[in-house]
C-alpha positions in Angstrom: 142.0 -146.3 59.8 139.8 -148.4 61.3 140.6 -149.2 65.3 139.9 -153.2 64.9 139.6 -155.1 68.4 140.7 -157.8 66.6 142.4 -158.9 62.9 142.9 -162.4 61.1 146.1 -161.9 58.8 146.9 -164.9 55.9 149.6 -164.2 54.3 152.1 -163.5 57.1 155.6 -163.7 55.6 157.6 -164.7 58.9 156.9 -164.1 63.0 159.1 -160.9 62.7 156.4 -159.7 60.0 153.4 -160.0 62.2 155.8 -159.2 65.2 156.7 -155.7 63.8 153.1 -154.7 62.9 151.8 -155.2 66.6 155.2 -153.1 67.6 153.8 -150.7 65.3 150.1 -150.2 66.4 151.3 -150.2 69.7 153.9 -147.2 69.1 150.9 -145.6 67.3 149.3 -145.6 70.9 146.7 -148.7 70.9 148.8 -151.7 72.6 148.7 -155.2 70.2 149.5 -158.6 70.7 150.1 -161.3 67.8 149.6 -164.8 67.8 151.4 -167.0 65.0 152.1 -170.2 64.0 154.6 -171.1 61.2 153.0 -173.4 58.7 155.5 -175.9 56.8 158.4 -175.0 54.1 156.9 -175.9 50.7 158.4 -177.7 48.2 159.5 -175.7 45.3 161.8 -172.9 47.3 159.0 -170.8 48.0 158.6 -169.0 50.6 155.9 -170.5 53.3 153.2 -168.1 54.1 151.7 -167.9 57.8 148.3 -167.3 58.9 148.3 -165.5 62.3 146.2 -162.7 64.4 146.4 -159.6 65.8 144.3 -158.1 69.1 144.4 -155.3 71.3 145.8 -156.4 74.8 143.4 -157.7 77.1 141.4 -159.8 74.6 141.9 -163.5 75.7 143.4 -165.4 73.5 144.2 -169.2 74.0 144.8 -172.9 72.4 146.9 -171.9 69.7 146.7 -175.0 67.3 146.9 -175.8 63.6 144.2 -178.3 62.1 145.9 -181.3 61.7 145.4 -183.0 58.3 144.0 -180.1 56.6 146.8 -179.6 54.5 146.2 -182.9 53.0 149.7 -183.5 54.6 151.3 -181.3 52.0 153.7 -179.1 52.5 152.3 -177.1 49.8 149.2 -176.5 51.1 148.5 -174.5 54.5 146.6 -175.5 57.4 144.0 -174.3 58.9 145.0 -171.4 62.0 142.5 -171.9 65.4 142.5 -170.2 68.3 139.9 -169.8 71.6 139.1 -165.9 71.6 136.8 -164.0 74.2 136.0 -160.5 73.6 134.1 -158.9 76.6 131.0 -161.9 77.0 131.6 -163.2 73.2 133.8 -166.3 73.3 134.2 -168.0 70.0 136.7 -170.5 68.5 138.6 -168.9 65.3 139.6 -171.0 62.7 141.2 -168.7 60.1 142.2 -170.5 56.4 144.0 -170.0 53.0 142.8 -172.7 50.9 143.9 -174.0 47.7 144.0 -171.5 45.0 143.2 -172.0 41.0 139.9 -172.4 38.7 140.6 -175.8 37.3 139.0 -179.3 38.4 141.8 -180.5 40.0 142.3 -177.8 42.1 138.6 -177.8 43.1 139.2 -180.7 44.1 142.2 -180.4 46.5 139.9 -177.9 47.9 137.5 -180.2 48.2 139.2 -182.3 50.6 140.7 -179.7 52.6 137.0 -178.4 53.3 135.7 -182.2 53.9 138.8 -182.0 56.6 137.4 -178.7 58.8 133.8 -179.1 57.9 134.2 -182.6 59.6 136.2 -180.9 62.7 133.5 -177.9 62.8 130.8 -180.5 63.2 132.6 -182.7 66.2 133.3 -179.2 68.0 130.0 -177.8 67.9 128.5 -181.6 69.1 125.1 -183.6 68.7 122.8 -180.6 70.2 124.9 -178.2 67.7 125.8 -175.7 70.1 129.2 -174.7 71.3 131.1 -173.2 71.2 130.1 -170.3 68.2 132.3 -170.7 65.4 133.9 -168.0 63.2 135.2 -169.2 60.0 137.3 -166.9 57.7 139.9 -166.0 55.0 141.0 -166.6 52.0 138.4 -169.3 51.1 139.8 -169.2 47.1 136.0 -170.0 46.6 133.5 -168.1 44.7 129.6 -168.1 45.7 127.7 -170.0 43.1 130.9 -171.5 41.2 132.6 -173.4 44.1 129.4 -174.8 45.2 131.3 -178.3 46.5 133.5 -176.2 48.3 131.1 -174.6 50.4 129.1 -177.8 51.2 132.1 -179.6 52.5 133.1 -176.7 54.0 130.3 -175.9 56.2 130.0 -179.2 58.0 127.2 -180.6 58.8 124.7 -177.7 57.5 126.4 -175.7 60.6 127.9 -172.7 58.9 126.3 -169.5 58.0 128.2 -168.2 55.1 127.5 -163.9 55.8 129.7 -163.3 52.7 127.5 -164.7 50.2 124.4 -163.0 51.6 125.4 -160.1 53.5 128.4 -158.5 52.2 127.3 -154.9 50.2 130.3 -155.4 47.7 130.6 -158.8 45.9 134.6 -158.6 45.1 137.6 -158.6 47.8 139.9 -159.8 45.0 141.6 -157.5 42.8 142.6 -159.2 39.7 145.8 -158.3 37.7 143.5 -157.3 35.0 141.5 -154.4 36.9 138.3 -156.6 37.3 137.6 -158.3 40.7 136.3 -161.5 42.5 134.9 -162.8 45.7 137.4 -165.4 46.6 137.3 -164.5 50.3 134.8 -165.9 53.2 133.2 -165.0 56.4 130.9 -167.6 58.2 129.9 -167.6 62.3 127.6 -171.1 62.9 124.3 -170.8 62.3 122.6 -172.0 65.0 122.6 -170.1 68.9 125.2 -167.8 67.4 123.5 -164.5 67.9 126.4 -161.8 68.1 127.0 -160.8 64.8 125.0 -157.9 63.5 123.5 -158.3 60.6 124.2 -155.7 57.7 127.6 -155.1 59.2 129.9 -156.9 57.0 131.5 -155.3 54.6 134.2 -154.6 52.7 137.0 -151.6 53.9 138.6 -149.6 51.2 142.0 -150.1 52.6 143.6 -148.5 49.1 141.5 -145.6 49.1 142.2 -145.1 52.9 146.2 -144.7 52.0 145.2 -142.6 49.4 146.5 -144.7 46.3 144.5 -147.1 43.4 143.7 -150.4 43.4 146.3 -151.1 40.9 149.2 -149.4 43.2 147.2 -151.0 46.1 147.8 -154.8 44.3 151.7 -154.2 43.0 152.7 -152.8 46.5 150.2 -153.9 49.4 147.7 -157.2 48.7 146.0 -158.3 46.1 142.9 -158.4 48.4 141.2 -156.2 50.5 139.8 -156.6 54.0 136.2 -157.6 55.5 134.9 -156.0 58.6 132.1 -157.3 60.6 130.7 -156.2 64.3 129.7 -157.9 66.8 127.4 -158.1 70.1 129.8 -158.3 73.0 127.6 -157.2 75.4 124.2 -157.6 76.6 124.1 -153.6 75.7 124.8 -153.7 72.0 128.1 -152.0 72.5 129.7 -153.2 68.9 133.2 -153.9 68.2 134.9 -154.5 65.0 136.5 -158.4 64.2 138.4 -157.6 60.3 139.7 -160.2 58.1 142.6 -159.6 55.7 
């Protein structure tokens, strides 16, 4: 198992969810903490899902918030999850997301606006000189490189996002389809400009369903229907690296 300094989880069914995972990393002998805020009921009598993280104590985590209006002010949809993180002398601003899922126009669209609604707040946090703070930018985007090209453009602001996934990820699927065959419908982007920490090459994607020794189809009915990204980072001026996963 990988021994993550930090994780970015997106479908968190309830605070007791998230709650008993850190409990049980830290029973396992590496102390967690959680952070998680409870999106909106949805309409329907589905279950809401929660986007929250996980970090091992004595990362700095602070300003909780949930992007405000990029839900489209639907209780169906989620909003965005940021937080202010500092590991060792890398300080970034998370914003974690679970867009709008579904292949048709009209959802396309929806995702369209939800990205016009964080690429617009990535570009008034990082400024006029484009600097700070560095931005990391992940989840489940629902967005494939080259289809989705909208999506992407709206999403990354103001030409400020990097998008590692489409370039620098080894596998090109983190979606396992009920069919066998897989997708890339999750992202990774840090902001392009002055954001030096990441390591290029390091992104990739973790075999979670091999590591618990079961298939991809098991993995799907019984786990996720997606599997993790890791990525290191510089968090020293030494090049000690670290590992940030997405899920």
């Amino acid at each position: 198992m990988l021994d993550a300094e930090f994780i970015t989880l997106v479908e968190i069914k309830s605070e007791a969810h998230i709650q008993e995972l850190a409990q049980y990393l830290t029973d396992d002998g590496v102390p967690y903490e959680y952070s998680f805020l409870e999106q909106a009921q949805p309409n329907g009598g589905h279950d809401a899902m929660h986007i929250g993280v996980l970090y091992k104590k004595g990362i700095n985590v602070t300003n909780q918030q949930l992007l405000e209006g990029s839900d489209l002010d639907s209780n169906n949809l989620r909003r965005a999850f940021m937080c202010d993180v500092e590991i060792g002398k890398f300080d970034f601003k998370l914003i974690a997301v679970h867009l709008k899922s579904g292949r048709d126009t009209n959802n396309q669209k929806l995702r369209d606006d939800q990205c016009k609604v964080i690429g617009q707040f990535i570009t008034q946090l990082r400024g006029e000189v484009n600097r700070d703070p560095d931005v990391l930018l992940m989840g489940d985007f629902n967005m494939i490189p080259g289809q989705d090209i909208s999506n992407f453009h709206h999403l990354g602001g103001n030409d400020i996002m990097d998008f590692v996934s489409s370039w620098d990820l080894q596998e090109r699927y983190s979606h396992i389809l009920p069919s066998g065959r897989e997708n890339l419908l999750d992202g990774f982007a840090i902001s392009r400009r002055y954001s030096t920490e990441y390591i290029k090459g390091s992104l990739r994607l973790f075999p979670m369903h091999w590591n618990m020794g079961i298939g991809q189809a098991k993995f799907r009915k019984d786990v996720s229907d997606h599997l993790p990204f890791v990525a290191n980072f510089e968090i020293t001026r030494f090049l000690k690296l670290q590992n940030i996963r997405e899920h």
